[in-house]
C-alpha positions, 0 to 999 in steps of 0.5 A: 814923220815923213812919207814920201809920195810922186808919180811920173811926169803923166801921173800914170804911176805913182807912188806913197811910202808908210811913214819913215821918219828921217829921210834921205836921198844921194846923188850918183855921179857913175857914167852909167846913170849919167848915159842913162839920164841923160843928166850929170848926176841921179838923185836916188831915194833907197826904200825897202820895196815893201813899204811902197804902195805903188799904183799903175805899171811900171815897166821895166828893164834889165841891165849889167852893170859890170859882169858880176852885177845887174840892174834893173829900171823901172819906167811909166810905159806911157810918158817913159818917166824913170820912177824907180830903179834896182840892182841885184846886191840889195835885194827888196830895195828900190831905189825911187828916182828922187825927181819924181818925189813931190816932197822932196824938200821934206828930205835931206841930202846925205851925200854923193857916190862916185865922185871919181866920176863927178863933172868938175862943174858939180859942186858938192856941200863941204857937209855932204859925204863922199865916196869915190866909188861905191859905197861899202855896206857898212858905209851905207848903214852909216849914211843912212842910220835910221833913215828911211827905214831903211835898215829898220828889221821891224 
């Protein structure tokens, strides 16, 4: 079993999940999150929000993501670290920024999304899935299996 466990860069929010067996994280590579980290890519580790046990306040922030589509981030409100995010089509998941993950090499990479957006530098595992978009639910069920509880109705 594997519980994930992290907190922001000043340690003010932090977090710990209940046990959740197989884990796993993806990379989007959608221009949103590269503008919004800064980065070329963001590593995001779904969970449903209620198996987290969070400490601190988080802030957080609303955005559109498209006119049908919102989301939403959450951010230590002292070193402004990105801890976790979530939008408006996955109602009771947050999405913890893998970055913050003290464990994170007990998880395992499942793939990457929107790769139509993907730098030409970023090389991705021949093992690793890949969506050009976004993901349709059925192809997240089927990336995610049992991991991280993820689907788990218990």
């Amino acid at each position: 079993m594997t519980a994930i466990e992290g907190q922001c860069r000043c340690g003010y929010v932090s977090y710990r999940s209940i046990d959740l067996g197989r884990v796993g994280y993806y990379a989007c590579h959608c221009g949103q999150c590269q503008k919004l980290l800064g980065t070329s890519y963001a590593l995001n580790l779904p969970i449903r929000k209620n198996m987290l046990e969070i400490t601190g306040k988080p802030e957080r922030r609303d955005y559109q993501s498209s006119e049908e589509r919102g989301n939403r981030f959450y951010f230590c409100p002292k070193c402004h670290s990105h801890v976790f995010y979530a939008n408006s089509w996955r109602k009771g998941v947050l999405g913890v920024r893998a970055g913050t993950i003290t464990n994170l090499n007990e998880c395992e990479m499942l793939g990457h999304i929107w790769t139509s957006s993907k730098h030409d530098w970023v090389v991705i595992e021949a093992h690793e899935s890949t969506f050009s978009k976004s993901p349709t639910e059925d192809e997240w069920r089927a990336l995610f299996e049992e991991r991280n509880r993820l689907y788990d109705d218990s």
